[in-house]
N, C-alpha and C positions, 0 to 999 in steps of 0.2 A: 493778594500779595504773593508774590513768588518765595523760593527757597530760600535762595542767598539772601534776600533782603532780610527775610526771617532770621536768617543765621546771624545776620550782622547784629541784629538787633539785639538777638541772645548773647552773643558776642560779646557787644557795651553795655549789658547788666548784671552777666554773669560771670562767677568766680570759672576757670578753665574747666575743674571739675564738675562742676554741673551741664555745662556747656557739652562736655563730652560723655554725660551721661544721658543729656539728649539726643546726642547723636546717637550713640547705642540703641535708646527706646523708638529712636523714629525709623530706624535701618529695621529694624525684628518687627515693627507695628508694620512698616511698608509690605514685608515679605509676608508676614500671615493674611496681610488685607487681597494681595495678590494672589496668594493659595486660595481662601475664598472666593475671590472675583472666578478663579478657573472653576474653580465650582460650582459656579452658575450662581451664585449670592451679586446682588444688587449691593456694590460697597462702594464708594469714592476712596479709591484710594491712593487720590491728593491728598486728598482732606486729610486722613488717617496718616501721611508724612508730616504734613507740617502741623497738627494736633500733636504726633509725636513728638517733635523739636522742640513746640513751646509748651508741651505741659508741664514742667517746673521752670519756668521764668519768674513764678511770684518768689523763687527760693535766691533773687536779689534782694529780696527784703527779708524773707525771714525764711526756717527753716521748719516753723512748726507746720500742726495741722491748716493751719489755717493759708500756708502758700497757692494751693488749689482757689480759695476765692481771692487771695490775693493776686497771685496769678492772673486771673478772668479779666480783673479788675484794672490789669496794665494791658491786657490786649484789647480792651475796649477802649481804653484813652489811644491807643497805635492807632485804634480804626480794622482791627482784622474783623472777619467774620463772627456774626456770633458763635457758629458751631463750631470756632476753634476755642472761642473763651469759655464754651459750657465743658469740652475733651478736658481744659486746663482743671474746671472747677467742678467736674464728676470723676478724675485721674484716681482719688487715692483708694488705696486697695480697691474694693471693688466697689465703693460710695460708700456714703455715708445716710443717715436717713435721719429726717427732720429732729427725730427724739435724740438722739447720739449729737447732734450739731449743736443742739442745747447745751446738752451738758457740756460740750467742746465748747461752749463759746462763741459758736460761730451762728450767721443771722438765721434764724429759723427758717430753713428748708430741708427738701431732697435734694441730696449731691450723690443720688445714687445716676450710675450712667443705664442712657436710656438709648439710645442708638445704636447701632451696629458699630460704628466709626468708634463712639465713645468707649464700649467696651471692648475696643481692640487694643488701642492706647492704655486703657487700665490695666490689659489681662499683659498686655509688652511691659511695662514698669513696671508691673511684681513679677518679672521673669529677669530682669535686667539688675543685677545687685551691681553698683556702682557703673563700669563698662560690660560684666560679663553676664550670660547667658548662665541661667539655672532652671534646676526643678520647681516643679511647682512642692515639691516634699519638702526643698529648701526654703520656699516662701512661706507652707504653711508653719516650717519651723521656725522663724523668724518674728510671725505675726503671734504665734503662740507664748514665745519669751518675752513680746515686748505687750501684748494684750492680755495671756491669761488661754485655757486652753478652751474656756467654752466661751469664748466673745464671739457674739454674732457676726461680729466680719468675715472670721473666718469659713464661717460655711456660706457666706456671699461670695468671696475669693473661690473656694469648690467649685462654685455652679456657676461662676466666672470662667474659669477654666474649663468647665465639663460644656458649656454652651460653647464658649469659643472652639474646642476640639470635635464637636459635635459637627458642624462645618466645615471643618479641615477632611473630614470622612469621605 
């Protein structure tokens, strides 16, 4: 499925504000994925656009943790690819892992991201606070008020960051 169809789609499900924080996350996911590509890294970076775009589409339905598999969940009824509805359903901070999804409530697995593409879209949406670009010092300070300062995500987010920039090199 191309762009715009994708756009339209995000479009008739979502509030503008989400809408335009896709756009955000898929414009900064485009251009890291492009730095890496010059860098002689094997990336799709189609794929990594429109992953960008739709990785909060499940946030038509809700705003929790759980829009990532909700999310997956409405690009497989569309028919997209599956490696856009895993980008959607591995997006939040830097995953999440089978033990953590338990206790979230969410259906026993890994939602930690596993592909290049995947964790390009994760490591863009914790750079992207609403429309704007920030630090990663800003994110870990973020993840830190609303998690606590030694939750494991955070040093997934770290080495989210540190592998993504490690590439940029």
């Amino acid at each position: 499925m191309n762009f715009e169809k994708a756009l339209s789609i995000l479009k008739n499900l979502c509030p503008k504000n989400v809408v335009e924080h896709c756009l955000a996350v898929s414009e900064y996911s485009y251009e890291i994925a492009l730095s890496i590509k010059n860098n002689g890294y094997s990336v799709d970076v189609e794929l990594v656009r429109l992953g960008g775009l739709l990785h909060d589409i499940g946030r038509s339905i809700t705003h929790g943790i759980e829009h990532g598999v909700v999310g997956a969940n409405i690009l497989r009824m569309y028919g997209f690819d599956e490696r856009i509805a895993l980008i959607a359903e591995r997006h939040i901070g830097a995953g999440i892992t089978k033990e953590e999804a338990v206790k979230l409530g969410l259906p026993p697995k890994n939602y930690l991201p596993i592909t290049l593409e995947e964790k390009i879209v994760a490591h863009a949406d914790n750079l992207i606070f609403e429309t704007k670009r920030v630090e990663i010092d800003d994110v870990i300070k973020k993840f830190e008020k609303r998690l606590g300062k030694n939750h494991p995500s955070l040093i997934r987010i770290i080495k989210l960051n540190d592998e993504i920039n490690s590439y940029l090199k």
